[in-house]
KOLTORMI-430559 format. One record per residue (C-alpha): residue in one letter; x, y, z. Coordinates in steps of 0.001 Angstrom, whole numbers. Last residue first. Example, Ala and Ser with C-alpha at 12.3 -4.5 7.8 and 13.67 -1.06 7.14 Angstrom:
{r "S"; {13670; -1060; 7140}} {r "A"; {12300; -4500; 7800}} 
END
This chain:
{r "X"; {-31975; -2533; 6087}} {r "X"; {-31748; -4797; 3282}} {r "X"; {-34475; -3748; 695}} {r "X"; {-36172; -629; 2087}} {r "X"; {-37169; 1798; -358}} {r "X"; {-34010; 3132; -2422}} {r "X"; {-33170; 6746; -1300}} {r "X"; {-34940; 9497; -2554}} {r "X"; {-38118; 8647; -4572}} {r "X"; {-39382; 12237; -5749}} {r "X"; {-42949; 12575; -7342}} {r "X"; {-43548; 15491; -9242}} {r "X"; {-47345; 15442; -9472}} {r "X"; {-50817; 16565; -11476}} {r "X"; {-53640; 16219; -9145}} {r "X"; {-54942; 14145; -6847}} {r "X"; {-53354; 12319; -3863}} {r "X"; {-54620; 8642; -3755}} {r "X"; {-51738; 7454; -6350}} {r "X"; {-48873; 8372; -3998}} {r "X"; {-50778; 6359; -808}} {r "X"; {-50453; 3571; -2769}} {r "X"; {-47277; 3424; -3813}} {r "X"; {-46471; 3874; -616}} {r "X"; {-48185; 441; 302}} {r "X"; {-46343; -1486; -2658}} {r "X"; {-43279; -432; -1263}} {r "X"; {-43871; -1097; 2078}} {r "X"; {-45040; -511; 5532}} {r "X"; {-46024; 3262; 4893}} {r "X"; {-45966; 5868; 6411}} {r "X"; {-47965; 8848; 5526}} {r "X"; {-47646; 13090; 6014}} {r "X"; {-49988; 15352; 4883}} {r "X"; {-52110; 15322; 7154}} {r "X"; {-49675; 16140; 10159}} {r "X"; {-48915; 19268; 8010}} {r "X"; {-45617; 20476; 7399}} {r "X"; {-44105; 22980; 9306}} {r "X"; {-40428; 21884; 10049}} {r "X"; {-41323; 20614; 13209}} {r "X"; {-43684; 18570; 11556}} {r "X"; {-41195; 17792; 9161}} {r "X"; {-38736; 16842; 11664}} {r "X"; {-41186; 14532; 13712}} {r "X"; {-42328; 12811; 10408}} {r "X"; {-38284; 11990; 9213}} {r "X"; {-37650; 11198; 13298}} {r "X"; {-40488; 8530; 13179}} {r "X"; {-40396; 6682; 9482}} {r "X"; {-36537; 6121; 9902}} {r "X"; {-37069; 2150; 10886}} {r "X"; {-38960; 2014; 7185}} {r "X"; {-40936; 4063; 4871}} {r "X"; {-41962; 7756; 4806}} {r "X"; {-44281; 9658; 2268}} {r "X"; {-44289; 13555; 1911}} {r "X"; {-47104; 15235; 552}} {r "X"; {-46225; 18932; -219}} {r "X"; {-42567; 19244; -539}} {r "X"; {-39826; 21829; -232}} {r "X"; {-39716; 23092; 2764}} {r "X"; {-40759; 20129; 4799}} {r "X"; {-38249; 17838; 3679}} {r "X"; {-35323; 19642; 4944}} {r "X"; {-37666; 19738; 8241}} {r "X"; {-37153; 15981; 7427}} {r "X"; {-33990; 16271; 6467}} {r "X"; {-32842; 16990; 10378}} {r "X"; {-34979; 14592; 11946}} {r "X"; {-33224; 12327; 9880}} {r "X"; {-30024; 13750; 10965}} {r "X"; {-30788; 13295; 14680}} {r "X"; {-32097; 9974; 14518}} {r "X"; {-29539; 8115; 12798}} {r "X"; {-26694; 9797; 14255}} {r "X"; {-25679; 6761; 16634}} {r "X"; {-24691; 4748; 13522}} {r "X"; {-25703; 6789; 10088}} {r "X"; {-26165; 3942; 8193}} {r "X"; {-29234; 4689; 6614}} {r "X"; {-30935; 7674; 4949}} {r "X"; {-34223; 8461; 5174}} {r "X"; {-37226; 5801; 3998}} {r "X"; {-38514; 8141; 1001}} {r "X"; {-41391; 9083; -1227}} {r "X"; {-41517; 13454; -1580}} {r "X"; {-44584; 14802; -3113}} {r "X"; {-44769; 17782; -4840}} {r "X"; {-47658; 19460; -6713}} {r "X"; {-47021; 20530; -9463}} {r "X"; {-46540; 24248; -10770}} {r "X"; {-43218; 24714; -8690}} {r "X"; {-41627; 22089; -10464}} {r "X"; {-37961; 23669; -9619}} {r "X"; {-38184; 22497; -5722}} {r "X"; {-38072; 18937; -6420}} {r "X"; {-34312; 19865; -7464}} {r "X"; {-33696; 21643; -4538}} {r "X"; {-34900; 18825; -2583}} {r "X"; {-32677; 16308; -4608}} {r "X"; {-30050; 18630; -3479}} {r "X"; {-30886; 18213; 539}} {r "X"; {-30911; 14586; -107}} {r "X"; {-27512; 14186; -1505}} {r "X"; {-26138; 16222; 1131}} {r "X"; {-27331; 14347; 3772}} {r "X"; {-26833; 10995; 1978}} {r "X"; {-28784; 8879; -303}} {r "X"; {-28903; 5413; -2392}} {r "X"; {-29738; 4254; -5905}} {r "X"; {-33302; 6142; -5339}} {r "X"; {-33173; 9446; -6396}} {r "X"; {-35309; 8993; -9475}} {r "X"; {-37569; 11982; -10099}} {r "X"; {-40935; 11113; -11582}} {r "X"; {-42699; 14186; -13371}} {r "X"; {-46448; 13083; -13411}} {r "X"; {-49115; 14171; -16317}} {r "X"; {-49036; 10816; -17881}} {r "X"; {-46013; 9052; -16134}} {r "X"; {-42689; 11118; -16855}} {r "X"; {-39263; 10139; -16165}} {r "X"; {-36494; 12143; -14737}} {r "X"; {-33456; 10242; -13111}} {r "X"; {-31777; 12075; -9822}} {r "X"; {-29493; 9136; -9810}} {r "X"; {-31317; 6056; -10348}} {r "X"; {-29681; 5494; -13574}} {r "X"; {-26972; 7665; -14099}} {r "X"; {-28428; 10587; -15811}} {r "X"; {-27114; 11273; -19398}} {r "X"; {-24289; 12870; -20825}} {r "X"; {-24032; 14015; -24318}} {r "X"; {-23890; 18082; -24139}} {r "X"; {-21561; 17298; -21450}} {r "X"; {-19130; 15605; -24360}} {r "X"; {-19823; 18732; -26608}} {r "X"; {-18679; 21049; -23855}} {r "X"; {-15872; 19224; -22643}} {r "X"; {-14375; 19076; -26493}} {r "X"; {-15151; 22579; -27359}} {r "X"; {-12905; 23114; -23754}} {r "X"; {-10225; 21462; -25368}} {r "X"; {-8926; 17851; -24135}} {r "X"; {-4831; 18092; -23158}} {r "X"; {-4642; 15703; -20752}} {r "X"; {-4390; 18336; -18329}} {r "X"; {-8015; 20081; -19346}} {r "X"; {-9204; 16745; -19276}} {r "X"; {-8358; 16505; -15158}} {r "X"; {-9890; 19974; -14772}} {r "X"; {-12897; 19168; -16854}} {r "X"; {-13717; 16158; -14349}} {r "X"; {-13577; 18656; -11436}} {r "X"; {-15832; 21376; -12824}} {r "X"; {-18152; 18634; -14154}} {r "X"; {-18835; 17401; -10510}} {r "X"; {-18515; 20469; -9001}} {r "X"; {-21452; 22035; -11887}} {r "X"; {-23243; 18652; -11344}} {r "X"; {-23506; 19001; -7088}} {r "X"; {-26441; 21413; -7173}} {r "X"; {-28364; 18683; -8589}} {r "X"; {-29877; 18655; -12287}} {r "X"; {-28413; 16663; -15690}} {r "X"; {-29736; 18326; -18816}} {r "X"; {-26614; 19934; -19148}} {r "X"; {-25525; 23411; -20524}} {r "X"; {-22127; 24586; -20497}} {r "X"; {-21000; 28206; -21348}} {r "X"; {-17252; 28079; -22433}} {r "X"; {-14664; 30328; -20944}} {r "X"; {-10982; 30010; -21563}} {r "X"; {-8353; 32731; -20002}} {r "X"; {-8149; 31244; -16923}} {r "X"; {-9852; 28367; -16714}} {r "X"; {-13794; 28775; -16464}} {r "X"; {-16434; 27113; -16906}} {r "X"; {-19706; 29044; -17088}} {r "X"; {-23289; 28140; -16366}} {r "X"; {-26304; 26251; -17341}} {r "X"; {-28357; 23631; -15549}} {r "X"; {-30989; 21146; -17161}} {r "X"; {-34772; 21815; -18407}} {r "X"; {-36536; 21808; -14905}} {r "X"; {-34848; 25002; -14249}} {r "X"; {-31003; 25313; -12720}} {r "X"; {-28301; 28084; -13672}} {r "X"; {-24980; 28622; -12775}} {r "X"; {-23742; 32141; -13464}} {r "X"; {-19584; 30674; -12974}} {r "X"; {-17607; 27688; -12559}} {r "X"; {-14273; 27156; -12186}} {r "X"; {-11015; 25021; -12892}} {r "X"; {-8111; 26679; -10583}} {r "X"; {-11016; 26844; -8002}} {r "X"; {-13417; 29511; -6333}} {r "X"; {-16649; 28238; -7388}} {r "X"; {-15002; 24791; -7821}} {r "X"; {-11909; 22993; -8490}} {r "X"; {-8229; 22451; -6536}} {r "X"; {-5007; 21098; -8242}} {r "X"; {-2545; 19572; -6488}} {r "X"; {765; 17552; -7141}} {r "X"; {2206; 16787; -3455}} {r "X"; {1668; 18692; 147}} {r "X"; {-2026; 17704; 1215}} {r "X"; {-3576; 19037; 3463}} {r "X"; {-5221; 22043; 1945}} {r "X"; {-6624; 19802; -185}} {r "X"; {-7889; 17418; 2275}} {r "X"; {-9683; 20629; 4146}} {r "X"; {-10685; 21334; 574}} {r "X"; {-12551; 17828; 379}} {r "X"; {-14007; 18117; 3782}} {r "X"; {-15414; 21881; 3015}} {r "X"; {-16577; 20689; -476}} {r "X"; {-17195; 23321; -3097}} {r "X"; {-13359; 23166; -3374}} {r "X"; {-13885; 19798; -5204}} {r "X"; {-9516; 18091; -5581}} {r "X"; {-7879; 17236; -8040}} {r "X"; {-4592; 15023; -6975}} {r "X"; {-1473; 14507; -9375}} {r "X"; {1302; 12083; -9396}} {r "X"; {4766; 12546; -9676}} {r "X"; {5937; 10271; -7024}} {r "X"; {3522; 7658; -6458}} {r "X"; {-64; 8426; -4653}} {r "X"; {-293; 6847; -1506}} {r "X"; {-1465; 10072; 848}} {r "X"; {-4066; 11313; -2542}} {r "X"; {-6047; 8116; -2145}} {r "X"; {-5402; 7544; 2063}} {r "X"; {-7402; 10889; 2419}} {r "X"; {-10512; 9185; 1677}} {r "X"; {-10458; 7178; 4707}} {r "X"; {-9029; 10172; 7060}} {r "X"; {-11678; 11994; 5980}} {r "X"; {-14424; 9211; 6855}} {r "X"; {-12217; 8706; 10311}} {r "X"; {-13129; 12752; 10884}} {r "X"; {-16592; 12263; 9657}} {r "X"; {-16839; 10069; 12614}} {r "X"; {-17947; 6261; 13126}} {r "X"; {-16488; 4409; 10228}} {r "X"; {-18871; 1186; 9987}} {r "X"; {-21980; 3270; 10654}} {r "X"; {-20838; 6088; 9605}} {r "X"; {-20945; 5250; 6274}} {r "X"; {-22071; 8177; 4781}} {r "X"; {-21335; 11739; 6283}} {r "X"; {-20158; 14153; 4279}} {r "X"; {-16868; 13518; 1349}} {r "X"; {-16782; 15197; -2138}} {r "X"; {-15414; 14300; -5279}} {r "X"; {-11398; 13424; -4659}} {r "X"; {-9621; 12770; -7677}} {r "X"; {-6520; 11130; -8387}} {r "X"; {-4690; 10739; -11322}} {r "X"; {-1491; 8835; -11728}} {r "X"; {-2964; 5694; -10091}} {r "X"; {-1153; 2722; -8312}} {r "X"; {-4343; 475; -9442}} {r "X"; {-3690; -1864; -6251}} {r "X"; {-1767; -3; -4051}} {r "X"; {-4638; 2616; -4679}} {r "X"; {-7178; 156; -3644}} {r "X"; {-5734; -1385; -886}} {r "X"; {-5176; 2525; 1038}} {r "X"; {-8928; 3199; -54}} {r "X"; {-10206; -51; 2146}} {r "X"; {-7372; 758; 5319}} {r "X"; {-9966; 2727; 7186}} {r "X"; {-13337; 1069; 6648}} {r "X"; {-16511; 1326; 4352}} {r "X"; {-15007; 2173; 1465}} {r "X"; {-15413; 3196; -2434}} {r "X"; {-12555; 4087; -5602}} {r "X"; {-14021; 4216; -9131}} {r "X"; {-11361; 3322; -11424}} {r "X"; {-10627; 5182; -14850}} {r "X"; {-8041; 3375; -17045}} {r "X"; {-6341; 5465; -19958}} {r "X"; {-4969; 4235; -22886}} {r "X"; {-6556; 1355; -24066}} {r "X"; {-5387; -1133; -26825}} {r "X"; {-4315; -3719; -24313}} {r "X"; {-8198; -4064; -23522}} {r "X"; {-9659; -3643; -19900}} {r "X"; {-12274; -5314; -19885}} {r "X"; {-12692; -8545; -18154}} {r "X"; {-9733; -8569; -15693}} {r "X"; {-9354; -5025; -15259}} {r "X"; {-13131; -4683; -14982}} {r "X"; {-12864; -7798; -12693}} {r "X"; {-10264; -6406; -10374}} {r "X"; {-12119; -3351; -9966}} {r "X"; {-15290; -4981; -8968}} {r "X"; {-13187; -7514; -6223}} {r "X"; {-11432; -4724; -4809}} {r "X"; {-14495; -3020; -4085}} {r "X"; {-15802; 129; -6736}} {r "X"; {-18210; -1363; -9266}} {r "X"; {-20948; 1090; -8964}} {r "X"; {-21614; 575; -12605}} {r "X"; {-18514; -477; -14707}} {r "X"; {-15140; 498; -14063}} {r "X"; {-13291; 2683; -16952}} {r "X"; {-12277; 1842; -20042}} {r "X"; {-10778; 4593; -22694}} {r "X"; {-9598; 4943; -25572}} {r "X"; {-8103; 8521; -25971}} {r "X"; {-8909; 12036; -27577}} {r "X"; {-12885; 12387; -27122}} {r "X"; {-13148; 9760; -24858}} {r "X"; {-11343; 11253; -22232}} {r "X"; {-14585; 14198; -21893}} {r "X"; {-17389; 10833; -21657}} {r "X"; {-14982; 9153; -19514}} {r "X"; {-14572; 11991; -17064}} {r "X"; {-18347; 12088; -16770}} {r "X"; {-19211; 8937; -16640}} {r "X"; {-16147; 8834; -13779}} {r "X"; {-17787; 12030; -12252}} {r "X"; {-21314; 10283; -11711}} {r "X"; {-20241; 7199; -10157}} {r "X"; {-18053; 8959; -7580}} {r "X"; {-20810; 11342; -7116}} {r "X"; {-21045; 10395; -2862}} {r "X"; {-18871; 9376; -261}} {r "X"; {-15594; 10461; -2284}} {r "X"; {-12974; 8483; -4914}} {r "X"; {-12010; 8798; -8529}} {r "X"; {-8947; 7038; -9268}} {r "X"; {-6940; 7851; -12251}} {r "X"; {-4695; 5578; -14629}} {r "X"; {-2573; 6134; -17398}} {r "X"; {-2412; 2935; -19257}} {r "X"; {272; 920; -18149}} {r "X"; {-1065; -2341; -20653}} {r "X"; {1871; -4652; -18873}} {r "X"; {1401; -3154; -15086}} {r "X"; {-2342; -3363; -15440}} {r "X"; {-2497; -6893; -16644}} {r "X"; {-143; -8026; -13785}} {r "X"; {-2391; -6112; -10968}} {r "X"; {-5475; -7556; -12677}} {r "X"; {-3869; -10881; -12058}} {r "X"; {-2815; -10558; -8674}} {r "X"; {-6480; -9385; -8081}} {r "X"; {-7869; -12210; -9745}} {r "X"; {-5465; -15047; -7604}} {r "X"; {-6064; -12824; -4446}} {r "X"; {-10200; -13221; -4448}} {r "X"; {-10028; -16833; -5247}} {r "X"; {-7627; -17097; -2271}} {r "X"; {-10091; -15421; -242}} {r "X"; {-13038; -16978; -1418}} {r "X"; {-11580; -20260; -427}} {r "X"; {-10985; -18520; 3251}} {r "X"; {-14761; -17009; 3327}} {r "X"; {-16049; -20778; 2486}} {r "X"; {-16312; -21788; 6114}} {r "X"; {-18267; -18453; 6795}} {r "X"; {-20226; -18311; 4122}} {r "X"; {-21491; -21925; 5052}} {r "X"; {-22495; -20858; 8376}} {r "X"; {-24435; -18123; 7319}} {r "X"; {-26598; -20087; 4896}} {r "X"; {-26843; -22097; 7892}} {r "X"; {-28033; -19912; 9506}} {r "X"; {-30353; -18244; 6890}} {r "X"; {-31822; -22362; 6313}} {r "X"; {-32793; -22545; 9928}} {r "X"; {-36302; -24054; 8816}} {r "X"; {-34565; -26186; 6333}} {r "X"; {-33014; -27496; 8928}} {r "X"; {-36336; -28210; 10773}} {r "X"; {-37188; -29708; 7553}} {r "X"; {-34256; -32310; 7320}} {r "X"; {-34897; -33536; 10790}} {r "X"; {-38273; -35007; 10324}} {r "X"; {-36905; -37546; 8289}} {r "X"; {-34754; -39117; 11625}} {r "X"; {-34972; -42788; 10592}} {r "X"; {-31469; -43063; 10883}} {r "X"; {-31050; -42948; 7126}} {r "X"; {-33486; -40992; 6471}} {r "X"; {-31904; -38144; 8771}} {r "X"; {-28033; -39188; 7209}} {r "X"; {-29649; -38194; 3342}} {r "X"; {-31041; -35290; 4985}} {r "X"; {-28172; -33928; 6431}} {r "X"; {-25736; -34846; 3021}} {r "X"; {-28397; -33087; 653}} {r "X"; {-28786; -30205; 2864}} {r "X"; {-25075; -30371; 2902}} {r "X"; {-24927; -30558; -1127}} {r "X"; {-27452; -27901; -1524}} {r "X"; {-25517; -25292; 488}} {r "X"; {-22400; -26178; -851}} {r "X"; {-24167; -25373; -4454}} {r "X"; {-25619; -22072; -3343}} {r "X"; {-22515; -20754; -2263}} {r "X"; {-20736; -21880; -5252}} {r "X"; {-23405; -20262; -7310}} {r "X"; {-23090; -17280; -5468}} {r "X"; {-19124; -16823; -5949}} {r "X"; {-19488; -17646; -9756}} {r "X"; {-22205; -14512; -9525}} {r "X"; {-25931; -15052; -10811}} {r "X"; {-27016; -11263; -9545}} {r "X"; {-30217; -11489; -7907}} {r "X"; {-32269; -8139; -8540}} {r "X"; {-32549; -5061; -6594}} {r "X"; {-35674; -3660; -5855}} {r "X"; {-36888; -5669; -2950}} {r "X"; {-40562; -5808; -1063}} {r "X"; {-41268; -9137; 869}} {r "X"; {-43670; -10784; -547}} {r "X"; {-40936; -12991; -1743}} {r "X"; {-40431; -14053; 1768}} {r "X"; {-43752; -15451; 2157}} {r "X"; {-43882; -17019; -1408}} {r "X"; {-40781; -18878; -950}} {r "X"; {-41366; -19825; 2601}} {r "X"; {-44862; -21292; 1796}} {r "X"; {-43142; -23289; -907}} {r "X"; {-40481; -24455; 881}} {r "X"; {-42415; -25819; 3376}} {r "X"; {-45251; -27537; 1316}} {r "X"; {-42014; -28760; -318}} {r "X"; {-40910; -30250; 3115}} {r "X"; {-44338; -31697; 4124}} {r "X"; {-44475; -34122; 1316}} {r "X"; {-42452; -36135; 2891}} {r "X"; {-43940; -36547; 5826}} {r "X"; {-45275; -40392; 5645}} {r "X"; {-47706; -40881; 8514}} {r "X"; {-47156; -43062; 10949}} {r "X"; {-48445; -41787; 14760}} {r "X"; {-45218; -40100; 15767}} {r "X"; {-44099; -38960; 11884}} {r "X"; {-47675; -36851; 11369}} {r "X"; {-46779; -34962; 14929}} {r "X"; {-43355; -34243; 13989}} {r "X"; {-44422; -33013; 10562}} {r "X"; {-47233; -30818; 11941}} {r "X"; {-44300; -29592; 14370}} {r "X"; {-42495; -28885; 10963}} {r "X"; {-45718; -26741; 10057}} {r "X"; {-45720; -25055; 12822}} {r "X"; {-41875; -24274; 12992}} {r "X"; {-42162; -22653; 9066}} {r "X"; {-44745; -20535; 10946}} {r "X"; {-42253; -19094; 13397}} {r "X"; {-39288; -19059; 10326}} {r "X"; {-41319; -16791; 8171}} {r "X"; {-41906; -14534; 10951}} {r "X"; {-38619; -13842; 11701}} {r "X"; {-37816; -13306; 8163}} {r "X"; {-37971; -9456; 7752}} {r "X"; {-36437; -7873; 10663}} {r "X"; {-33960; -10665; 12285}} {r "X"; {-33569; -12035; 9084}} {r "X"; {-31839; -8341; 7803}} {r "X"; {-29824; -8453; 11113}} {r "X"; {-28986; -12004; 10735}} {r "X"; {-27684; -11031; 6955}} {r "X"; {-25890; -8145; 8201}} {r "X"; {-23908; -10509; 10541}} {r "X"; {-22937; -13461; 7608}} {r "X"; {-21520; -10288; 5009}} {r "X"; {-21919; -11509; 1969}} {r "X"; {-21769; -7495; 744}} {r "X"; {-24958; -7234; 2272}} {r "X"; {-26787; -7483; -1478}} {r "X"; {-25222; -11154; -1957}} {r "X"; {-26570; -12412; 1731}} {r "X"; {-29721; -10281; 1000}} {r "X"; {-30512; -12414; -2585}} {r "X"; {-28576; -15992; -303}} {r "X"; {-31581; -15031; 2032}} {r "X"; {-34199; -14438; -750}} {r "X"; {-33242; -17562; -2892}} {r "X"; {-33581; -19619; 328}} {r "X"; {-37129; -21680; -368}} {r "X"; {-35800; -22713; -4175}} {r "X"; {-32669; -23601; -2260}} {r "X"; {-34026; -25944; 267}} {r "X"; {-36378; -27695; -1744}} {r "X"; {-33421; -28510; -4272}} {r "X"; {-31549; -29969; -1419}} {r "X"; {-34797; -31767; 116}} {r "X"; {-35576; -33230; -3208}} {r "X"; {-31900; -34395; -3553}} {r "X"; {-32265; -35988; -138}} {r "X"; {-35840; -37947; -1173}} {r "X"; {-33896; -39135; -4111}} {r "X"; {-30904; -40092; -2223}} {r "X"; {-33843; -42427; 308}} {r "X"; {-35770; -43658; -3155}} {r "X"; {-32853; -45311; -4167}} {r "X"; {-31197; -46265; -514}} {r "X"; {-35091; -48287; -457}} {r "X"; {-37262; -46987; 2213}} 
END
């Protein structure tokens, strides 16, 4: 073979290799690039992939011993791969990052490099077994690029902490284990009113996301900055608020999410706590009294404070919920406006309770809070209505907690006249408490739904907790997939609120 036809043989096997990895460097990206979750997530869902990928490369071995040309056989490997792992169910698109493309690209080029070598020593056969192994070394190359990424990583976050410190825009950080997302909409929605205002797109809540909306959008023409605040470790929320230094901080609530990585709800509090703990001199904390975590953090704390809720400085009162929205109260001191939403969850009232506190001290009337409510809309994926036909769908499925998914059951609840049917794979990353509190929500479950559909590693304490919980062995299903609870869904007759409450398994 001619060194021509040998580097174009390489940059087939390069290009090969990618097309058949798109779903590993997808998880890689989802996982947070984190190399071990990745393993996990191949462990579960590529295994078999890889055993079949070996036959044909052993077909390739074979084919090479008594003279037959094997090139072909790495595209019939990639594309069996692709379409294999692509079968496997994912909601969550690929997200064409600078950091993935130069993951991708090293990738390629050491595919390229191994394969060139291989052909050169005769040794084709080699460049499909490594395309075989492609998640580790997917793995392996995240690992020798983590310290490039790391310097990458300072030089934006220096920069963001520059840009911040020239604009000084009054800032507040919004942190919790769940409705971060859905008070900073809020907030920004009642700031808006009086003040420009950016806040963090999304879920973008890692140093990396807030450094990029500072980066990208924060304009020197803003006034205030709103930064959503999330962690997985002790030390993450501590980073964060050296970063952004805020003026502002709020605390939404805190439960058990996470516990995976942070093992007790007491480490979880002790997370969170670090927002109010490094606040500068002067600056103020509001605090969800609804919360028993959060007001133990209140309580706590000795600086600026203002605490929110049913029994707050900032309150709400007569609170209302039917399939149409909530209504109630708010309350602060002398002022009273009546609020109506058409956003549902026990947790909105808090949520808007807290974020009305913070406008109240920026000097935002209540007329102002209640138009801007009147305005909001569901996050997307966050207890979402939609309607198919005759069907109520209710969107739950960004992610869940225990809390979360005990309020999406209250909301299920309010479309008494349909039947109910509940589509969900538990929650995740509950460590050694995985069983126990999915047993738990499943008798949750049970009192509020008819049909109820499981999915995924939490499909056996969810069932055992709703039979406990007195729901019919016959009306309970697992399913395998996405695609397979879908079908099960469209087999039960009759008008439906259907409730997806969590996202159906993707990386875990």
């Amino acid at each position: 073979m001619s060194i021509i036809m040998q580097l174009l043989s390489a940059a087939l096997a390069a290009l090969c290799y990618v097309f058949y990895s798109m779903r590993y460097f997808q998880m890689l990206q989802l996982n947070g690039y984190s190399s071990a979750k990745l393993s996990k997530w191949t462990a579960g869902n590529g295994f078999y992939v890889t055993i079949i990928s070996c036959g044909i490369v052993l077909a390739a071995i074979i084919a090479d011993f008594f003279g037959v040309k094997t090139l072909l056989f790495l595209p019939a490997v990639a594309l069996f791969g692709f379409f294999v792992l692509y079968k496997i169910p994912s909601s969550v698109p690929v997200r064409v990052t600078k950091r993935l493309l130069r993951l991708m690209f090293t990738a390629g080029a050491v595919m390229f490099a191994i394969t060139f070598l291989a052909l050169l020593a005769k040794l084709a056969v080699a460049s499909y077994i490594i395309t075989v192994l492609s998640p580790f070394l997917i793995m392996l190359v995240n690992v020798c690029l983590k310290p490039m990424e790391k310097a990458i990583s300072k030089k934006y976050l220096e920069l963001a902490r520059k840009k911040l410190d020239k604009i000084n825009p009054i800032k507040i950080a919004v942190t919790g284990s769940y409705g971060k997302t859905t008070l900073k909409n809020m907030l920004t929605a009642m700031l808006a009113t009086r003040y420009r205002v950016c806040a963090t797109p999304e879920s973008y809540n890692t140093p990396s996301g807030i450094s990029l909306a500072v980066n990208n959008n924060l304009s020197y023409t803003d006034e205030i900055f709103v930064a959503e605040m999330g962690a997985r470790r002790i030390g993450d929320i501590a980073f964060l608020t050296n970063l952004v230094v805020p003026d502002i901080a709020v605390i939404t609530a805190v439960g058990n999410q996470h516990l995976e990585t942070f093992g007790t709800l007491e480490n979880i509090i002790k997370a969170k706590s670090e927002l109010p703990q490094n606040l500068p001199c002067g600056a103020r904390a509001y605090f969800n009294g609804d919360n028993a975590a959060a007001k133990y953090m209140y309580d706590s704390y000795d600086g600026n404070k203002t605490l929110t809720g049913r029994c707050g400085q900032v309150r709400y009162e007569n609170a209302v919920m039917s399939v149409k929205g909530l209504e109630f109260d708010l309350v602060s001191g002398a002022k009273r406006e009546h609020i109506f939403t058409k956003l549902v969850g026990k947790h909105i009232p808090q949520m808007i309770c807290l974020a009305a506190a913070v406008a109240l001290s920026l000097g935002i009337s209540m007329t102002d809070i209640k138009n801007a409510v009147l305005t909001l809309k569901p996050v997307a994926h966050r207890l979402q209505m939609m309607y198919n036909g005759s069907d109520v769908i209710i969107d739950d499925s960004f992610s869940s907690n225990e809390a979360g998914f005990v309020s999406a059951m209250e909301v299920l609840s309010q479309f008494s006249y349909l039947i109910k049917v509940v589509i969900t794979p538990g929650v995740v990353e509950l460590g050694k408490h995985q069983y126990e509190i999915n047993h738990r929500l499943g008798g949750v479950a049970a009192k509020h739904c008819d049909y109820l559909i499981v999915i995924g590693k939490n499909a056996p304490a969810l069932k055992s907790g709703a039979i406990a919980g007195g729901l019919s062995p016959r009306c309970i299903s697992e399913a395998r997939s996405r695609s397979e609870a879908m079908e099960h869904y469209k087999k039960i007759g009759g008008s439906k609120a259907v409730l997806f409450e969590n996202d159906l398994p993707d990386n875990y």
